[in-house]
N, CA, C and O atoms as a GROMACS GRO file, in nm:
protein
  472
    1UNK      N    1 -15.966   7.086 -23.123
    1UNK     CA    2 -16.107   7.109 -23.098
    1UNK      C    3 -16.185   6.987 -23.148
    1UNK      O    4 -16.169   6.918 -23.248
    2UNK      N    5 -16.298   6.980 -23.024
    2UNK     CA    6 -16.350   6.853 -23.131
    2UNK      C    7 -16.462   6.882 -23.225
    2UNK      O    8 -16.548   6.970 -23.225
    3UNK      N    9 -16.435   6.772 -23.316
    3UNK     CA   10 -16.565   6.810 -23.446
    3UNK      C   11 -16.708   6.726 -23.363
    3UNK      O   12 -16.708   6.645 -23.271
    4UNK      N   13 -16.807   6.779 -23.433
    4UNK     CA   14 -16.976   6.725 -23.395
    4UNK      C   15 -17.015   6.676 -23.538
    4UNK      O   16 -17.054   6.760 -23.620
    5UNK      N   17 -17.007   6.539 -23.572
    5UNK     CA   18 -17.078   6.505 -23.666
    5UNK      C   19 -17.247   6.429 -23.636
    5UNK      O   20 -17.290   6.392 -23.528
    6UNK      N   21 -17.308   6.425 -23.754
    6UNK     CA   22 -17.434   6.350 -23.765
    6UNK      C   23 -17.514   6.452 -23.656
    6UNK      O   24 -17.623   6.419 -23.609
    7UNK      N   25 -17.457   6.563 -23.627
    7UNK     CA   26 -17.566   6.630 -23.488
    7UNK      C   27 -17.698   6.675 -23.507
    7UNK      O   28 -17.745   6.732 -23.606
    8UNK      N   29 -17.736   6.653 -23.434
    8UNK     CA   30 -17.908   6.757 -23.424
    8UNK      C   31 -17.897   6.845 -23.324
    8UNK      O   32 -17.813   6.831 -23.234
    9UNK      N   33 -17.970   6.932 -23.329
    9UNK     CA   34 -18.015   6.987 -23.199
    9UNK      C   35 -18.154   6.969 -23.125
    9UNK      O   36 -18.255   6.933 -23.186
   10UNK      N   37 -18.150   7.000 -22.977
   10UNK     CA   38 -18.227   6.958 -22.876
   10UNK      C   39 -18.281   7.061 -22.818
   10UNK      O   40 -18.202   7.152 -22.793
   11UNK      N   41 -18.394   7.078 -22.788
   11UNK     CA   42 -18.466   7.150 -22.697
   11UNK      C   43 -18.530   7.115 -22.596
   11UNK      O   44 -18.638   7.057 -22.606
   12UNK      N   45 -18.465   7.150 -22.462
   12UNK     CA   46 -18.465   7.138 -22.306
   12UNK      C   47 -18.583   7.192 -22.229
   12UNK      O   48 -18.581   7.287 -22.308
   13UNK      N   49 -18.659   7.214 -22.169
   13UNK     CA   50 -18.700   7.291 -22.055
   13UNK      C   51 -18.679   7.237 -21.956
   13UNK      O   52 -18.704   7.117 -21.940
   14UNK      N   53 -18.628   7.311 -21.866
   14UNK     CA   54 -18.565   7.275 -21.720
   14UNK      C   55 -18.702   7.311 -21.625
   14UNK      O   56 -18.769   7.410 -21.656
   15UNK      N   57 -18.738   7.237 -21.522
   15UNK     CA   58 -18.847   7.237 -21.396
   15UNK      C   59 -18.864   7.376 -21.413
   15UNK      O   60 -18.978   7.393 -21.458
   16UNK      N   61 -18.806   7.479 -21.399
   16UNK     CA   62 -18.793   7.616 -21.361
   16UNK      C   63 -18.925   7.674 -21.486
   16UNK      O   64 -19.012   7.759 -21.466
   17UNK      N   65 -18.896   7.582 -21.628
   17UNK     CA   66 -18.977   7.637 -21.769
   17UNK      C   67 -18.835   7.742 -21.793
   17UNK      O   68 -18.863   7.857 -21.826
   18UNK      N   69 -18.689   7.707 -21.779
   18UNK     CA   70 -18.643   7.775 -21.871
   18UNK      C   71 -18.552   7.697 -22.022
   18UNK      O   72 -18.492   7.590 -22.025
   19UNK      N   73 -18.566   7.765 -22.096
   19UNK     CA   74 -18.547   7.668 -22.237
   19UNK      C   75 -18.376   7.675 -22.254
   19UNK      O   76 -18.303   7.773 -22.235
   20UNK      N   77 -18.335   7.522 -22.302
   20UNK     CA   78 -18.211   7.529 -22.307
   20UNK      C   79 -18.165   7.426 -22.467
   20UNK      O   80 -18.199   7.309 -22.486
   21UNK      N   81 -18.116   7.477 -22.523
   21UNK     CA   82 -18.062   7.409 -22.666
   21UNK      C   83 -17.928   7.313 -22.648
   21UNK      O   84 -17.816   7.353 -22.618
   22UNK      N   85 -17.958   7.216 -22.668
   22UNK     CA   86 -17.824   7.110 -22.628
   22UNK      C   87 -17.796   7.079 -22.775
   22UNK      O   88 -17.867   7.111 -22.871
   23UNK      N   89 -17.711   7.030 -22.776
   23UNK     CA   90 -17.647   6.937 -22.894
   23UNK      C   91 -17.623   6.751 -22.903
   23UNK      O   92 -17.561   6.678 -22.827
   24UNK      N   93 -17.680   6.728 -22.993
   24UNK     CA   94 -17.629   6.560 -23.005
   24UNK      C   95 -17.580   6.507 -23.104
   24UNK      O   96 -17.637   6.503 -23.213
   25UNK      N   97 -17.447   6.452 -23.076
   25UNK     CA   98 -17.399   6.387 -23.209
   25UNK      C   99 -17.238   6.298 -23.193
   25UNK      O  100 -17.167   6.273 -23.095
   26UNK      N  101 -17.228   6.269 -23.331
   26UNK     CA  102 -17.084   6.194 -23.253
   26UNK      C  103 -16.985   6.278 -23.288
   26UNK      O  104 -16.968   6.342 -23.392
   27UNK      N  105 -16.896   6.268 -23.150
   27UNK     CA  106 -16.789   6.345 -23.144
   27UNK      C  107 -16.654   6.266 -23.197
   27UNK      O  108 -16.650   6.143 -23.209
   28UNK      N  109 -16.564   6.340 -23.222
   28UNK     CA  110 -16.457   6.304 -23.323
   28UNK      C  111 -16.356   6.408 -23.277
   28UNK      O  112 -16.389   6.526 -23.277
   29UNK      N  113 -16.209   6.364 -23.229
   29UNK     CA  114 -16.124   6.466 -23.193
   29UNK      C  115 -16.019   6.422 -23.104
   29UNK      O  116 -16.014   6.299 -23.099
   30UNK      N  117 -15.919   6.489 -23.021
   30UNK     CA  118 -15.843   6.417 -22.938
   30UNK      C  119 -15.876   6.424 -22.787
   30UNK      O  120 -15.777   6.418 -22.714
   31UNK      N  121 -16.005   6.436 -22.722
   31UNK     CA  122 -16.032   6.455 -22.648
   31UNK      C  123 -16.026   6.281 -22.554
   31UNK      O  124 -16.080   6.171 -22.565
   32UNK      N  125 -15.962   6.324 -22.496
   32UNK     CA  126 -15.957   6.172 -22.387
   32UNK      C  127 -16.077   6.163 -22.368
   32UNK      O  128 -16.124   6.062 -22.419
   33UNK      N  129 -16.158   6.234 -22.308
   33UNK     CA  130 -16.283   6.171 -22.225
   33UNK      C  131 -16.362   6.097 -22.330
   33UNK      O  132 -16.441   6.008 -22.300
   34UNK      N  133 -16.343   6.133 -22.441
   34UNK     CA  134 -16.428   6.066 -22.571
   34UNK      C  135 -16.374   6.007 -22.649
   34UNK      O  136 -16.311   6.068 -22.735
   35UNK      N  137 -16.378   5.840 -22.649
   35UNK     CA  138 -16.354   5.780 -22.749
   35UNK      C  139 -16.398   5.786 -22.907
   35UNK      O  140 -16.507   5.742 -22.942
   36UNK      N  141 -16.301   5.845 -23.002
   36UNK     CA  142 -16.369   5.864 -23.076
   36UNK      C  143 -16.470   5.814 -23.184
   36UNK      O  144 -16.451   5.701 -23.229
   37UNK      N  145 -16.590   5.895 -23.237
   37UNK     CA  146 -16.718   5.859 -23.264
   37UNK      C  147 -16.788   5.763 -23.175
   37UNK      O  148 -16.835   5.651 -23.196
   38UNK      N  149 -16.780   5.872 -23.026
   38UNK     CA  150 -16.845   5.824 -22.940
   38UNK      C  151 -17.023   5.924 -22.956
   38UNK      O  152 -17.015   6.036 -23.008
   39UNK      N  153 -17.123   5.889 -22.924
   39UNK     CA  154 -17.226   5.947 -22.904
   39UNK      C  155 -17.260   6.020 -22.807
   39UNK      O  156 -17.275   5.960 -22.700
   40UNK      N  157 -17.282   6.156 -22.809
   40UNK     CA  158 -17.274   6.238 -22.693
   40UNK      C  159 -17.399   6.338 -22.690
   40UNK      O  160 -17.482   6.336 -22.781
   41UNK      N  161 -17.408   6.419 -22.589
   41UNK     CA  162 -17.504   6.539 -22.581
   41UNK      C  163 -17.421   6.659 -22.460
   41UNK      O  164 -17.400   6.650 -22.339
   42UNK      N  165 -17.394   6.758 -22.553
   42UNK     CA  166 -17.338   6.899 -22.506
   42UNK      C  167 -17.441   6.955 -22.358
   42UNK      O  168 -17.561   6.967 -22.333
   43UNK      N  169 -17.345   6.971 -22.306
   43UNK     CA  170 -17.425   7.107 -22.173
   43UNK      C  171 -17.466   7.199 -22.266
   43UNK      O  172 -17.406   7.204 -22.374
   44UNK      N  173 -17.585   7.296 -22.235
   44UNK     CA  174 -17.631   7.373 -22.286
   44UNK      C  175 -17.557   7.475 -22.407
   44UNK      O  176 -17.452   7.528 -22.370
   45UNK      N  177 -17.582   7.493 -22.484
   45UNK     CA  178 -17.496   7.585 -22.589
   45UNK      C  179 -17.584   7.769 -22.567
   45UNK      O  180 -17.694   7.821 -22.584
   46UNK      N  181 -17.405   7.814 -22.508
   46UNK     CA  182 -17.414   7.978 -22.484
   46UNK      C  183 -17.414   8.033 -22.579
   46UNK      O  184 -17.485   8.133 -22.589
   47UNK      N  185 -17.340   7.994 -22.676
   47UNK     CA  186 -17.294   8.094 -22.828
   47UNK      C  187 -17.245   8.048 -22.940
   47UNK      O  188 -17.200   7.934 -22.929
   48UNK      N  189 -17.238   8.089 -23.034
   48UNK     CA  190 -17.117   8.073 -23.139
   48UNK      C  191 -17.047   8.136 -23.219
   48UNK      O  192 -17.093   8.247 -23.247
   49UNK      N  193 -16.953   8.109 -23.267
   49UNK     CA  194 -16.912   8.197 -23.452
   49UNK      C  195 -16.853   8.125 -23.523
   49UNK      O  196 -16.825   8.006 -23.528
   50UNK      N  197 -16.839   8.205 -23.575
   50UNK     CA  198 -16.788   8.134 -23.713
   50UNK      C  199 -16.638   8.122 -23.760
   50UNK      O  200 -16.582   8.225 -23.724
   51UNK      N  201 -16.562   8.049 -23.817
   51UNK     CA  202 -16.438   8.034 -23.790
   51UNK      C  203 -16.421   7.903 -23.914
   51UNK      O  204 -16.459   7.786 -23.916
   52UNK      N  205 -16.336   7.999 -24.026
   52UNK     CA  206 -16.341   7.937 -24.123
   52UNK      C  207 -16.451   7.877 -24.223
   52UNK      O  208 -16.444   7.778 -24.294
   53UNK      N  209 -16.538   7.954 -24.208
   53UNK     CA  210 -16.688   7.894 -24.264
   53UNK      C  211 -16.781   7.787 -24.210
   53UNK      O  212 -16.894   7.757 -24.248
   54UNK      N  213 -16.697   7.731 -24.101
   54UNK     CA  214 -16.778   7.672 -24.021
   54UNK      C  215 -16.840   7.726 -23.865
   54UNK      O  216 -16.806   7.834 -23.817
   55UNK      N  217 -16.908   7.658 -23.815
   55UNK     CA  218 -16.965   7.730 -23.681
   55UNK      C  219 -16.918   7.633 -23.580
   55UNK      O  220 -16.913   7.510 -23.586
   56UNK      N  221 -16.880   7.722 -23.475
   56UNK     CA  222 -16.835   7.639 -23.342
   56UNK      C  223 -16.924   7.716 -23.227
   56UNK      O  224 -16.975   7.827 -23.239
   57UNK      N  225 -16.928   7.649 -23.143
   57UNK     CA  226 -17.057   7.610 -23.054
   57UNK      C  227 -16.986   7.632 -22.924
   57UNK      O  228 -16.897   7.551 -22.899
   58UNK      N  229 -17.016   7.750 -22.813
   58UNK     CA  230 -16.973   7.729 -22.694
   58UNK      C  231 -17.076   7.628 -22.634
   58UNK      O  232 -17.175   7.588 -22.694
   59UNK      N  233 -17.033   7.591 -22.494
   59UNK     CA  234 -17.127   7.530 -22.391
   59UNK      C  235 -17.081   7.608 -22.277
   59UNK      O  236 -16.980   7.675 -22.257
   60UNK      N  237 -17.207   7.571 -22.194
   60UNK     CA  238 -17.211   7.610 -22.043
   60UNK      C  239 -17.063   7.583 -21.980
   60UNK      O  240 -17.006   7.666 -21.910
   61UNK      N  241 -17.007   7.456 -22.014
   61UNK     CA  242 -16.887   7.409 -21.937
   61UNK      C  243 -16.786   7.430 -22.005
   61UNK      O  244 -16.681   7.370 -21.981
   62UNK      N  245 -16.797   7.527 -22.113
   62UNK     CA  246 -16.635   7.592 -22.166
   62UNK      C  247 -16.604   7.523 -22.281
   62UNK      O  248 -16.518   7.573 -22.354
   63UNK      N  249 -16.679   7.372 -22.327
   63UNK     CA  250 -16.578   7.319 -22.416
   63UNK      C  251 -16.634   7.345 -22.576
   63UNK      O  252 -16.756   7.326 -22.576
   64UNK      N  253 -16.608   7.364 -22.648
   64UNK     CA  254 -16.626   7.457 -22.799
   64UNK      C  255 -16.615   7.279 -22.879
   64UNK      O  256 -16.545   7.182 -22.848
   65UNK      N  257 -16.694   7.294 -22.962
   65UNK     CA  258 -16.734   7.207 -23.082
   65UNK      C  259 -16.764   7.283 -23.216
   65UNK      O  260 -16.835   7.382 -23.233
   66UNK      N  261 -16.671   7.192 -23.332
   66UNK     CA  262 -16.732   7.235 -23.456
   66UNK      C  263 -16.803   7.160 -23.486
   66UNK      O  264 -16.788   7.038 -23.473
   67UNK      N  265 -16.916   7.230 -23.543
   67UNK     CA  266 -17.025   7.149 -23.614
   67UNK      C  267 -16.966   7.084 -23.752
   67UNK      O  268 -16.920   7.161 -23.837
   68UNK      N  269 -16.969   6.950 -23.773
   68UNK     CA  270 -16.932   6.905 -23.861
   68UNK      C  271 -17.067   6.896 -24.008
   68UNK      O  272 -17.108   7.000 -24.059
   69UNK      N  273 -17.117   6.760 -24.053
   69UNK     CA  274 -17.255   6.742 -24.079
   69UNK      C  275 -17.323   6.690 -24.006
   69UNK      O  276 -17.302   6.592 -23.934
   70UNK      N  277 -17.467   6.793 -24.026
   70UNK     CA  278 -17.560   6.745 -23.963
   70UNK      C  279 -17.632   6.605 -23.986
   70UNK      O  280 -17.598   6.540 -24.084
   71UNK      N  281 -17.733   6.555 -23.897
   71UNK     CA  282 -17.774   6.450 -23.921
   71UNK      C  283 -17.899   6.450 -24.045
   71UNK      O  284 -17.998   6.522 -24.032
   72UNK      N  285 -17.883   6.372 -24.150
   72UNK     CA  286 -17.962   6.373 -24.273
   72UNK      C  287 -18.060   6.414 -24.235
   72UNK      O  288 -18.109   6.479 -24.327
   73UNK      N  289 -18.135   6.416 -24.134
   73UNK     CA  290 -18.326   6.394 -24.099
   73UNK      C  291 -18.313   6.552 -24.083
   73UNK      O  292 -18.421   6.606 -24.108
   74UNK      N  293 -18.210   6.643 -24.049
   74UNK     CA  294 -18.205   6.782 -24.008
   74UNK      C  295 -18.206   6.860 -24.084
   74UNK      O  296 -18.102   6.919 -24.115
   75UNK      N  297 -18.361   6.894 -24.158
   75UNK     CA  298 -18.301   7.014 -24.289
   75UNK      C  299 -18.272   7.124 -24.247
   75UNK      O  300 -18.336   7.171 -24.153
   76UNK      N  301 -18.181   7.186 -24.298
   76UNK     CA  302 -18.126   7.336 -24.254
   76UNK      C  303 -18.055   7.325 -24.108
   76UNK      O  304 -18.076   7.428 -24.044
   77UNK      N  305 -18.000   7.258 -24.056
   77UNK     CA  306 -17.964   7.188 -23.890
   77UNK      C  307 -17.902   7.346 -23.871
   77UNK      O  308 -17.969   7.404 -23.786
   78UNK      N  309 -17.802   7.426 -23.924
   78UNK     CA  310 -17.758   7.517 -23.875
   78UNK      C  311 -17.840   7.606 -23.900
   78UNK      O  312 -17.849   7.659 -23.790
   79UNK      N  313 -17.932   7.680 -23.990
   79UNK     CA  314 -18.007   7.783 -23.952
   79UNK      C  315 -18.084   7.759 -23.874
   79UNK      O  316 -18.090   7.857 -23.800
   80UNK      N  317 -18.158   7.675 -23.840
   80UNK     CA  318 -18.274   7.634 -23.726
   80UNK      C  319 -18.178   7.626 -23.584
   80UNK      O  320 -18.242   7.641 -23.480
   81UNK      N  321 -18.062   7.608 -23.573
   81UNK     CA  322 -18.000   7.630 -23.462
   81UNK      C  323 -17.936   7.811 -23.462
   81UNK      O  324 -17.898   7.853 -23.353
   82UNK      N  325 -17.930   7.876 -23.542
   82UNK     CA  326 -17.905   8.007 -23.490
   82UNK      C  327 -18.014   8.061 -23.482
   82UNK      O  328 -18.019   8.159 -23.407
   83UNK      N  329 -18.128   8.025 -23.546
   83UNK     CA  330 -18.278   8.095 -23.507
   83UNK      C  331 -18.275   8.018 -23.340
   83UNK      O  332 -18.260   8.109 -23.258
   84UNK      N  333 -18.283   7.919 -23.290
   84UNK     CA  334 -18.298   7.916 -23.164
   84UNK      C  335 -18.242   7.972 -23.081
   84UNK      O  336 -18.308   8.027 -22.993
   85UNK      N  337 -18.110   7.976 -23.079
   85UNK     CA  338 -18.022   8.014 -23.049
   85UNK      C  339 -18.034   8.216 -22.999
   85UNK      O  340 -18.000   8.271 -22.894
   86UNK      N  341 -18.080   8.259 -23.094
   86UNK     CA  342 -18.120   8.397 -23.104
   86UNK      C  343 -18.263   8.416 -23.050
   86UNK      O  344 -18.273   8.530 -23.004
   87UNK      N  345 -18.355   8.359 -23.041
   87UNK     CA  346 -18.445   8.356 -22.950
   87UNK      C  347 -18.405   8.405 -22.776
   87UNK      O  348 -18.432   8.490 -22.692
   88UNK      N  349 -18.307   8.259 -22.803
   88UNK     CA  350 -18.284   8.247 -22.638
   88UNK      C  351 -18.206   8.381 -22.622
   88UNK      O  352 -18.217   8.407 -22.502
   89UNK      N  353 -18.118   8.502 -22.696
   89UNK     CA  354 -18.105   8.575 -22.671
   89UNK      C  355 -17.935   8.566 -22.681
   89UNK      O  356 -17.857   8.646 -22.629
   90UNK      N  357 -17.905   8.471 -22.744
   90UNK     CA  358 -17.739   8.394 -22.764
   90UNK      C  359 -17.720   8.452 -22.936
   90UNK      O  360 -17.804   8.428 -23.024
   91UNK      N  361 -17.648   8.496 -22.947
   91UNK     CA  362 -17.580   8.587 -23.097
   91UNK      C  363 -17.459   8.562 -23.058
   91UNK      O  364 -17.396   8.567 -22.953
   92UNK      N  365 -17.434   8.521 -23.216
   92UNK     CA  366 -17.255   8.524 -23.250
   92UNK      C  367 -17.202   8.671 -23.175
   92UNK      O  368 -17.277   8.766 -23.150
   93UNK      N  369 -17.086   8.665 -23.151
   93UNK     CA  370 -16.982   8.763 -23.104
   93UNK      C  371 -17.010   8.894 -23.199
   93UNK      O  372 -17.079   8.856 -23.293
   94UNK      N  373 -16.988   8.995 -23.205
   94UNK     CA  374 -16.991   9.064 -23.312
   94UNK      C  375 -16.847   9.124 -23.340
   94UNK      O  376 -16.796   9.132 -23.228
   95UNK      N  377 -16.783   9.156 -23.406
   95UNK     CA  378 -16.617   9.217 -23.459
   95UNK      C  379 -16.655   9.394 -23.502
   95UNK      O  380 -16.574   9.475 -23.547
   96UNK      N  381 -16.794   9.417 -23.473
   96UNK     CA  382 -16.810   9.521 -23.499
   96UNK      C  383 -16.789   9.623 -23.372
   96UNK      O  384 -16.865   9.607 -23.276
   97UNK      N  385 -16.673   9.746 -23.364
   97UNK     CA  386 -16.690   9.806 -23.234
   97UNK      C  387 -16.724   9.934 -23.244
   97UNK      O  388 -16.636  10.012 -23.282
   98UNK      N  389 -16.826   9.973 -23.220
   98UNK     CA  390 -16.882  10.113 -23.242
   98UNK      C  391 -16.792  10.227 -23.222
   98UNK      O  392 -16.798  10.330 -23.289
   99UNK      N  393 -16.683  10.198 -23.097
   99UNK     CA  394 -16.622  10.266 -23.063
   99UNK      C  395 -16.552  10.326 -23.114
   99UNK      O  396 -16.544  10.448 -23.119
  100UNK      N  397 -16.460  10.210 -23.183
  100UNK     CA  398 -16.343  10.251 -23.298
  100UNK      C  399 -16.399  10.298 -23.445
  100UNK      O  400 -16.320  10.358 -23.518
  101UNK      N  401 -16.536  10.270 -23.493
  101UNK     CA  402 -16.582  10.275 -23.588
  101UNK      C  403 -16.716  10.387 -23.592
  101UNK      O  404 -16.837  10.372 -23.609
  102UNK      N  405 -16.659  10.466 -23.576
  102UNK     CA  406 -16.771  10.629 -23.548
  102UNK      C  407 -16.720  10.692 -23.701
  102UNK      O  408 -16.611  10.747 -23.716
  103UNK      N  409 -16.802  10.678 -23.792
  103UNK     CA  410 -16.788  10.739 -23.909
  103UNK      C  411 -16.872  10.835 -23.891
  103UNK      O  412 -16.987  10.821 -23.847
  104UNK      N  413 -16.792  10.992 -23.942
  104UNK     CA  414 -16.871  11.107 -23.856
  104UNK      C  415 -16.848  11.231 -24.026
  104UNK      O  416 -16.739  11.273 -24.066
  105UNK      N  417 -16.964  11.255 -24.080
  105UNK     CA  418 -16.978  11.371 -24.152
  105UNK      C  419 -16.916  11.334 -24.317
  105UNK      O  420 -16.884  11.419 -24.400
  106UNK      N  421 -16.912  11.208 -24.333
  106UNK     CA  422 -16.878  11.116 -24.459
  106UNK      C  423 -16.949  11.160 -24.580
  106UNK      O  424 -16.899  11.197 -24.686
  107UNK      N  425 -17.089  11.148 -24.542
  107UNK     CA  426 -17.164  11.202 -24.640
  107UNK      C  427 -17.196  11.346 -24.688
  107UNK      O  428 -17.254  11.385 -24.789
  108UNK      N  429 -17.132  11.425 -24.566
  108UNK     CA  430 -17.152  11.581 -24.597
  108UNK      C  431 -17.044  11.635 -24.708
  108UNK      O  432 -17.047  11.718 -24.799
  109UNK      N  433 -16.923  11.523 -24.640
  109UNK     CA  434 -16.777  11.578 -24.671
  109UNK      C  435 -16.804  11.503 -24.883
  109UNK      O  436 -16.787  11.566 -24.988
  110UNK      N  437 -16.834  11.404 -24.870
  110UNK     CA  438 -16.824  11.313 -24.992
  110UNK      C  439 -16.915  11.409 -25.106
  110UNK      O  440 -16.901  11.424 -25.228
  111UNK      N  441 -17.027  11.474 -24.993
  111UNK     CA  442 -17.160  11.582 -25.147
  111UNK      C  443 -17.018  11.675 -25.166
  111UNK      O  444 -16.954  11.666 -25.271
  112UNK      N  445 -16.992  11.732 -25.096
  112UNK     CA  446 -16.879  11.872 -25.102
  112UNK      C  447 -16.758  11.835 -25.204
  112UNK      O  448 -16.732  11.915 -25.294
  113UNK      N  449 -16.690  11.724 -25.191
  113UNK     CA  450 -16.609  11.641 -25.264
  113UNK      C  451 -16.658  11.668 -25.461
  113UNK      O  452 -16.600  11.722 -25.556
  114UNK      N  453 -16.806  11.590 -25.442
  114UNK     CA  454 -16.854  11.541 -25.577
  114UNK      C  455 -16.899  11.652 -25.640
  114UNK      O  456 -16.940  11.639 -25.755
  115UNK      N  457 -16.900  11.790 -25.572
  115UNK     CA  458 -16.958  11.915 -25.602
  115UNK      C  459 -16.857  11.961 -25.673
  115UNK      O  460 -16.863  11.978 -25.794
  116UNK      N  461 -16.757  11.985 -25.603
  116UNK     CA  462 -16.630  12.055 -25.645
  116UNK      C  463 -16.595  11.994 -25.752
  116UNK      O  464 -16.542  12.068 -25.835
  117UNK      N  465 -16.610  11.845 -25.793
  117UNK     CA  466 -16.527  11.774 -25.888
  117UNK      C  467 -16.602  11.785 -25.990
  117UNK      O  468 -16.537  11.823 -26.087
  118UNK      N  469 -16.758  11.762 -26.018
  118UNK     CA  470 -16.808  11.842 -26.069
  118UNK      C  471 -16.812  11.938 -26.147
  118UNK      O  472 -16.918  11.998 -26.165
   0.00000   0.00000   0.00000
């Protein structure tokens, strides 16, 4: 995967007025098309998570970047990119599945529990 060092983020509006968050920075990795710590800017960024304490970054065209460090001038570079990010309506993945995770009568069963023991 490639790393994103020195990055900032970018804010787009396309003719249409719709807003799009890009990425810029130098890339670092084994990616042929990029010589590395070449200077680049990402197709639009769909999403991210987190993965090992760091954040990786989809794009429009599939290819995933870790954010390495940001560029000095960027205070907070990653919270100001998941606040945008969440605007546009783009949230990390969630691991939470309601489905499997229906906790049902916990608290009725737990008073009944602490009563008896009591």
């Amino acid at each position: 995967m490639n790393i994103l060092n020195n990055w900032k983020t970018l804010e787009l509006i396309t003719r249409e007025g719709e807003m799009l968050v890009c990425i810029e920075g130098r890339v670092y990795g084994s990616n042929p098309r990029f010589p590395s710590s070449s200077h680049i800017r990402t197709s639009p960024v769909t999403g991210y998570a987190f993965e090992s304490n760091s954040m990786v970054v989809m794009t429009k065209r599939g290819s995933q970047y870790l954010l390495g460090k940001p560029d000095p001038s960027e205070t907070f570079a990653q919270q100001r990119l998941m606040r945008r990010l969440a605007r546009l309506g783009q949230k990390p993945p969630s691991t939470f599945n309601e489905l499997d995770t229906q906790l049902t009568g916990y608290v009725d069963g737990h008073k009944e529990e602490v009563a008896k023991a009591g």
